[in-house]
ZAMARGU-4260 file (C-alpha; in steps of 0.2 Angstrom, whole numbers, plus 5000, padded with zeros to 4 digits):
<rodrens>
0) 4650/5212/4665 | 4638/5224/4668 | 4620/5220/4672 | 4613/5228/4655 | 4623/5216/4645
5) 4620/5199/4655 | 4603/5203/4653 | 4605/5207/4633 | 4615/5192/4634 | 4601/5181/4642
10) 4587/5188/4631 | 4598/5183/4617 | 4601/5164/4623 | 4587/5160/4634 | 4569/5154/4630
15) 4553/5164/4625 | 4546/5166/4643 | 4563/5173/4650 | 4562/5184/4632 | 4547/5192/4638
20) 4552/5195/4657 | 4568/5203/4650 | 4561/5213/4637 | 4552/5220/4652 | 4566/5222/4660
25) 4573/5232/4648 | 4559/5244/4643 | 4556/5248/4660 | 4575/5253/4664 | 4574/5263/4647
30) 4560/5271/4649 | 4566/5279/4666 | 4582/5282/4660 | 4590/5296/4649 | 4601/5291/4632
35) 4617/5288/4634 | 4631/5298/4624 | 4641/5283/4615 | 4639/5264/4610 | 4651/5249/4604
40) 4644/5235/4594 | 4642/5219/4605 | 4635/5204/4601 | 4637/5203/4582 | 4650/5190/4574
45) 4668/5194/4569 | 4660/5186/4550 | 4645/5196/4553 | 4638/5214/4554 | 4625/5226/4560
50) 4611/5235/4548 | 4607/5252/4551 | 4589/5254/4546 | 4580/5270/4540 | 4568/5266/4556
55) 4566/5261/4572 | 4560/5244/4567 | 4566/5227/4559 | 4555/5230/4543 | 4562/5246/4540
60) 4573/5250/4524 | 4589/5245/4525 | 4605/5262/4525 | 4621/5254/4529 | 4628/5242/4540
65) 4640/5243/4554 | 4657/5231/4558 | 4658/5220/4574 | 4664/5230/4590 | 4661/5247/4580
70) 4662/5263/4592 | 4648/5275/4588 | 4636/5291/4595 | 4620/5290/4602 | 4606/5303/4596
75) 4592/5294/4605 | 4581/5281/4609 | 4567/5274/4611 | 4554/5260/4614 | 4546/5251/4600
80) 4538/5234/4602 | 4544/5224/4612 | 4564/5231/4608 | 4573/5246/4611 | 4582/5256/4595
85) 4594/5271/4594 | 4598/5284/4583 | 4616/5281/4578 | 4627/5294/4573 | 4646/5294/4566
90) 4660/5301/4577 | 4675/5310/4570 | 4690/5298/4564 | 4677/5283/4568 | 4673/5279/4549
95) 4665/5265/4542 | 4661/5258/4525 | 4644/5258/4523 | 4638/5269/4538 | 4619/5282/4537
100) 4613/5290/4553 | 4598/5278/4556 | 4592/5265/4569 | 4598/5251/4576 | 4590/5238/4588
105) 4600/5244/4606 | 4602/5225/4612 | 4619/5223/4599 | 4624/5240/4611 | 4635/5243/4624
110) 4632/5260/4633 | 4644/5272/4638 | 4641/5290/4645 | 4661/5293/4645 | 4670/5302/4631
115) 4671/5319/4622 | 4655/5330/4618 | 4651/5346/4609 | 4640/5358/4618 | 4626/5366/4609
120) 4628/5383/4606 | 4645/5383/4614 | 4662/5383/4605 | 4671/5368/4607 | 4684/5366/4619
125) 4690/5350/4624 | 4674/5346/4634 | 4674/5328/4643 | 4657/5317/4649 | 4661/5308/4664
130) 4646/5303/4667 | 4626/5306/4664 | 4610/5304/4676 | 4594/5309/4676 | 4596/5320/4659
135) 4610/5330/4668 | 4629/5325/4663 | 4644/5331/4674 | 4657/5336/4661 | 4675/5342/4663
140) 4674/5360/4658 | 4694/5366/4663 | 4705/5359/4672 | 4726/5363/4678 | 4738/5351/4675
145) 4756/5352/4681 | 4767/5342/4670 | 4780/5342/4682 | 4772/5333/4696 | 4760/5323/4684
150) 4746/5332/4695 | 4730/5335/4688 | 4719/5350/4700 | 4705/5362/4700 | 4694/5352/4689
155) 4678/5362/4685 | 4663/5348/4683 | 4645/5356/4676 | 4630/5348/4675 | 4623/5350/4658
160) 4608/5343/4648 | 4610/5327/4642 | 4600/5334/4625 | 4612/5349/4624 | 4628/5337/4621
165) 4633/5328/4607 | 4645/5315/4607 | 4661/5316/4597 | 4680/5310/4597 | 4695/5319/4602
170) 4697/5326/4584 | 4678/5333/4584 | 4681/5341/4602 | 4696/5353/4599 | 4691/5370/4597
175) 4692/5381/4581 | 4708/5389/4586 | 4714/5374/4591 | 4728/5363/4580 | 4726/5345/4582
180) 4717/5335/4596 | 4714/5336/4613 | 4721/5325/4626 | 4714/5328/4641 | 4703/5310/4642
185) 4719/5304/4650 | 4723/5314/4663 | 4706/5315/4667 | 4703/5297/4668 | 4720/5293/4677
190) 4711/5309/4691 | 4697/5299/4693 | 4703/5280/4693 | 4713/5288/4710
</rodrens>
């Protein structure tokens, strides 16, 4: 379990003192830290679900509402209190009932900087985050594969602005004169689990 979610989970669970010494914690780690491109619901009961609010804050106006375990994009986020909220956004054949863009509070939020993006003023084209630090991500730009040998060479990583990207899905990510989806998340990750 990664340290960002025992600590979510502590906070959670634990007393007020412990509250305060891990909302610390957390602000600090934020606020040295650039958004990440995706999120899955955590912490939220299978009977239950997660508002999205019109802004960053509890008080705010209610939009929508989001299941357990949903998968979604990240705009931004940002300090506000003593909790941290994101901007949420829908991805492509990630639909949900009553999902707005809006706010929600980032401790019900598992981070991920892994998955398909669109990059501004580009055309799309299959583009894969692997990873983001310091406002820079390395994505996959092109890559060979030979089918034959199951062999996946020349991969072209850039760096690219974190605020230049916008998370997607595999539908969102295939380029205009493309037909379909892309599939590339495979043999990229099957490269880099070697």
């Amino acid at each position: 379990m990664p340290l960002r979610d025992v600590l979510l989970y502590c906070y959670k669970y634990g007393d007020e003192m412990k509250k305060i010494i891990l909302s610390l914690i957390l602000l600090i780690t934020f606020s040295f830290s650039e958004t990440a491109l995706f999120a899955k619901i955590i912490g939220v009961k299978t009977d239950d679900i997660l508002n999205i609010r019109n802004n960053p804050s509890y008080t705010s106006k209610k939009l929508g509402s989001l299941p357990p375990h949903a998968y979604i994009a990240i705009e931004k986020c940002q300090s506000k209190k003593n909790a941290i909220w994101c901007k949420i956004y829908q991805i492509p054949q990630q639909f949900y009932e009553d999902f707005h863009v809006g706010w929600v509070n980032a401790r019900y939020l598992s981070f991920s900087n892994r998955g398909y993006v669109n990059i501004q003023d580009e055309k799309n084209d299959c583009y894969y985050a692997i990873g983001c630090e310091d406002d820079d991500c390395s994505v996959v730009k092109t890559f060979n594969y030979n089918y034959e040998q199951d062999i996946l060479s020349n991969l072209v990583v850039e760096r690219i602005s974190r605020h230049k990207l916008k998370g997607t899905s595999h539908f969102g990510a295939m380029g205009d004169d493309g037909d379909g989806y892309c599939t590339s998340a495979i043999y990229i990750e099957n490269y880099l689990k070697q």
